[in-house]
N, C-alpha and C positions, 0 to 999 in steps of 0.2 A: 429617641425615647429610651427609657430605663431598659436596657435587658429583661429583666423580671418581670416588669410588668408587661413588657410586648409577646411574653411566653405563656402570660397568664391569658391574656387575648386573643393568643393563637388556640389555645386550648379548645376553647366556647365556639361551640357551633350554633348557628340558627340556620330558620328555615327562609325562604326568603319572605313570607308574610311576617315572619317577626322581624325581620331587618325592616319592612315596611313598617311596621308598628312603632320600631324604634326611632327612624328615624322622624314619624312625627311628633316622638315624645320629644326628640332634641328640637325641631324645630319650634315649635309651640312654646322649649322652653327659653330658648333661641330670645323670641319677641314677648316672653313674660305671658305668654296665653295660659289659662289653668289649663294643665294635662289631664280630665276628667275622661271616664271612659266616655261618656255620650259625645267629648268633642274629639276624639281621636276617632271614634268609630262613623261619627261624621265625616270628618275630613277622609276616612277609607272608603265608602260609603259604594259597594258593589267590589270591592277590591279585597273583601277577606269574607270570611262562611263568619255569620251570627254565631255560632256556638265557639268561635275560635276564643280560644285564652290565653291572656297576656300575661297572665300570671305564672306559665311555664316556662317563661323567657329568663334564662340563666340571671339570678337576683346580681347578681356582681354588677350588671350592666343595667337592672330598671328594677327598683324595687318597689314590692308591690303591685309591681304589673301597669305602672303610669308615671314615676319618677324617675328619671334618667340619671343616675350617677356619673361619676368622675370619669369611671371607666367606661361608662355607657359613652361619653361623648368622645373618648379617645379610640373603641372599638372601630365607630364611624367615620373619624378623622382622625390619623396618628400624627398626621403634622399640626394636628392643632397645640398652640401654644398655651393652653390653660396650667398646664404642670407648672412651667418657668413662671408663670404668671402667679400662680398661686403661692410659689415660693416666695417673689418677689416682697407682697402682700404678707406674707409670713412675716420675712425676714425684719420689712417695717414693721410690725406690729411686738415682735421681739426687744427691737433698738427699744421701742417706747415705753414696754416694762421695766427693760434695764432700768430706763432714765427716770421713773416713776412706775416704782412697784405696789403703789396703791391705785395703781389704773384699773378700772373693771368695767368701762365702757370705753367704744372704737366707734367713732363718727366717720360716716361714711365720706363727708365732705374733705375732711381734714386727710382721709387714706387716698382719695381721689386727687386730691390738688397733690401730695406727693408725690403718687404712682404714672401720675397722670393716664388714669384709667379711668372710666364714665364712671359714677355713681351703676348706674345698672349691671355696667359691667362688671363691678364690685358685688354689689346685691347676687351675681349669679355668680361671681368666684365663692361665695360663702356657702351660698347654698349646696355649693357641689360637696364643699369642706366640711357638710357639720356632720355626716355619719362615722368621720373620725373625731369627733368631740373637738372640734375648735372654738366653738362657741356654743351657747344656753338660754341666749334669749333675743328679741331683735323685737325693734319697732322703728314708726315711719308714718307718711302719710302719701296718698295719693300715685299706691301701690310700687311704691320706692321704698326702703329700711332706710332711715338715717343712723341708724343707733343699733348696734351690739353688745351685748352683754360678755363680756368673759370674767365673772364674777366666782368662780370657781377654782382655789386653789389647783385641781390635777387641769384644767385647761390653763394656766399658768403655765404650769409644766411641761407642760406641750407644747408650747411655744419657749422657752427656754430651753429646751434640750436643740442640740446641733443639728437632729433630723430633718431631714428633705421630706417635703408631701409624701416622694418616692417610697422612701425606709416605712414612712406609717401607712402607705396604702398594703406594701407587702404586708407587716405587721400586723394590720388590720386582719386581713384574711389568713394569715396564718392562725391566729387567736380565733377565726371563726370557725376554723377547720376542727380545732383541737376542742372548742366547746360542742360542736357537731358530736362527738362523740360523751358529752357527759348528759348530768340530768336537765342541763337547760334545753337542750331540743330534742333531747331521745328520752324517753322512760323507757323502763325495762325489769322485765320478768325474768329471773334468772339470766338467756342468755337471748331471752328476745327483742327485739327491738322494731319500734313504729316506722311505719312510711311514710316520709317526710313528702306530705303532698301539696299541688298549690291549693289544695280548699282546704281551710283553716279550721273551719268545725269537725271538719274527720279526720286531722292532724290530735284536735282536742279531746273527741270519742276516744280517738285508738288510746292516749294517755290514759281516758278513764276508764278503760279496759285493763289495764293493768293495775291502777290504783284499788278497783273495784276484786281485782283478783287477788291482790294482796292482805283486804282484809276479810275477804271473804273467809265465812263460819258455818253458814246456815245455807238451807233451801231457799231463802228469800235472797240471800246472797247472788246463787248463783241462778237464779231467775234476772235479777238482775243484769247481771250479765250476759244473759240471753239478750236481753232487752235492750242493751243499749249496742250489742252486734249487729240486732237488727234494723236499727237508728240508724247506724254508719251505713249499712246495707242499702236503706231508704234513699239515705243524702246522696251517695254517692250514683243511684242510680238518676237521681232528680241530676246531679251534675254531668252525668255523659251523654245519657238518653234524649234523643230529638224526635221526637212522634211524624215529624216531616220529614226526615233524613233518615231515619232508621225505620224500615219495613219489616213486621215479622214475615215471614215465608208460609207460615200456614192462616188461613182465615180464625176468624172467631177468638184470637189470642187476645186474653183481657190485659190491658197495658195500663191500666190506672195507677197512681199514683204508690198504692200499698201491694203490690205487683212486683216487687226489686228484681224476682228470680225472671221472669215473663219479660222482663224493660230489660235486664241484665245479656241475658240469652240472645234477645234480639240484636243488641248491641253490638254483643261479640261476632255474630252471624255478619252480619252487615260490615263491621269494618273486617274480619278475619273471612271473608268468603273465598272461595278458591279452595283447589286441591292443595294448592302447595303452603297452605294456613291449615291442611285440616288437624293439624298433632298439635298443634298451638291454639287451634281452634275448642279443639276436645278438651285439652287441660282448661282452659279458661272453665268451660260451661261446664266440667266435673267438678272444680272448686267452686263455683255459686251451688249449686248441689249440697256440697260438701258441707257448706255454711249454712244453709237453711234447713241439713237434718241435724245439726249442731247446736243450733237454735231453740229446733223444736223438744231436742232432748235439754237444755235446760231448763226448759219450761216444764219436766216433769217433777216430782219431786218422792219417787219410788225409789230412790236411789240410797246406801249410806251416805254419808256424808264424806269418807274419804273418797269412796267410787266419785264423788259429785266433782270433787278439786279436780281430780285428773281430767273429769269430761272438760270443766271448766276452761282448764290451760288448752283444751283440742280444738273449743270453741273459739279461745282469744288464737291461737297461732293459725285457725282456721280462717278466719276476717281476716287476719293481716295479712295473710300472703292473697286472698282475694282483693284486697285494698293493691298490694302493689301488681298482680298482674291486669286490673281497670285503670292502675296507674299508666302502663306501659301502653296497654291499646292505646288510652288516650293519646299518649305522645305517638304513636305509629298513623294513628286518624291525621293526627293535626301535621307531620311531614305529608300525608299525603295530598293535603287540601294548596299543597303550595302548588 
């Protein structure tokens, strides 16, 4: 295997229920089964806790949290032969441009009788291939692709340049490293920045936390932004919180729905309990605190309006840093369920 790539492998930790989860992602995708969460958590079925998420599984190797990647199937097996195989496939599909560069479709039939590789087994070298852009469109029948499209000039070029899968898999992530830090996955207020989380909607809030604070003017403004602090506040407690698995410690604690600070509290109690959690324990539950008098002071509107902007930016860096320590427990719950 690639040097590079076997370092980027070695990097990625998981737990062992996510090795469990991964491997029946490859398996499933192994025999073309859909990778759905209902048939993966099937197939675990007493083997992982209901609240467990797959979507914290290092994206390199399962994106999404149900689709196995390239890297996904090389983590599991490094002597698997898909790399040389996919090169292979490459390298025919190059010859065939040279020799006809108004080619924009690859029959699966015609790459099989030369690779002498299964149709299926082609179907699943592709699919490993297209989050590097090797191809844009595919059809078939009778859950086989006969036909690909690479009707796209820069997928041309991708196949004409001298590169190995290898070079574009680094490639790949290196470029995703480098946009990690711009406006495609991080917005940012001056010098802050979102918590890239696996729930999508409070990845989205946090954005709109800053867009909202950017044009904010007015008292309606930053009520606003109360408001939608409180949103992510909501979601995120709907995302951690198990009413079966998380006990509050004193009776009569109302855990309902619009409750986040009460659900949030208990939360941290129950995974963070112990002496030797209580400094980490205390930080967690002073910033939901922190965030819900931050809240309620945007909702007033006694303020000037400069005074407002400052509370404003106390409120937004106040939720983010409560988004990334709900972040962490989460991930410290979910090592300890292995």
């Amino acid at each position: 295997m690639d040097k590079r790539i076997d370092l980027i492998l070695k990097k990625i930790k998981l737990t062992e229920k996510q090795k469990l989860w991964l491997q029946v992602c490859y398996d499933f995708f192994s025999i073309g089964k859909k990778t759905t969460d209902v048939n993966i958590r099937v197939a675990l079925y007493n083997k992982i806790d209901k609240k467990f998420n797959p979507k914290l599984i290092d994206q390199k190797l399962l994106d999404n949290g149900n689709r196995i990647t390239l890297l996904g199937v090389l983590y599991l097996d490094k002597t698997n032969t898909i790399l040389n195989d996919a090169n292979k496939l490459i390298n025919l599909i190059r010859k065939m441009i040279l020799k006809n560069s108004d080619c924009e479709e690859l029959l699966t039939d015609e790459l099989a009788n030369i690779t002498g590789f299964s149709q299926i087994y082609i179907n699943r070298i592709f699919d490993l291939i297209r989050e590097f852009g090797y191809w844009n469109g595919a059809s078939g029948s009778n859950h086989i692709y006969t036909k690909y499209s690479i009707n796209k000039e820069k997928i041309a070029d991708l196949y004409l340049s001298d590169d190995k899968i290898e070079d574009v898999i680094i490639q790949h992530y290196k470029s995703l490293e480098e946009r990690s830090l711009s406006d495609d996955y991080f917005d940012y207020y001056d010098q802050i920045y979102i918590v890239h989380t696996p729930w999508k909607e409070i990845n989205k809030l946090q954005n709109k936390l800053f867009e909202l604070l950017k044009i904010s003017n007015d008292s309606i403004d930053f009520q606003n932004i109360g408001n939608t602090a409180r949103t992510i506040m909501l979601n995120i407690s709907e995302e951690v919180f198990d009413a079966q698995k998380h006990k509050p410690q004193k009776a009569g604690i109302d855990l309902s729905k619009d409750k986040f600070k009460n659900r949030l509290h208990t939360y941290i109690d129950s995974v963070l309990s112990g002496t030797s959690n209580r400094e980490f324990r205390q930080l967690a539950e002073v910033s939901i605190e922190y965030v819900e008098k931050s809240i309620d002071l945007m909702n007033k509107t006694t303020h000037k309006t400069d005074a407002e902007k400052h509370l404003a930016e106390v409120c937004v860096i106040g939720t983010i840093s409560a988004v990334n320590i709900i972040k962490l427990i989460a991930e410290i719950e979910n090592k300890e369920e292995v």
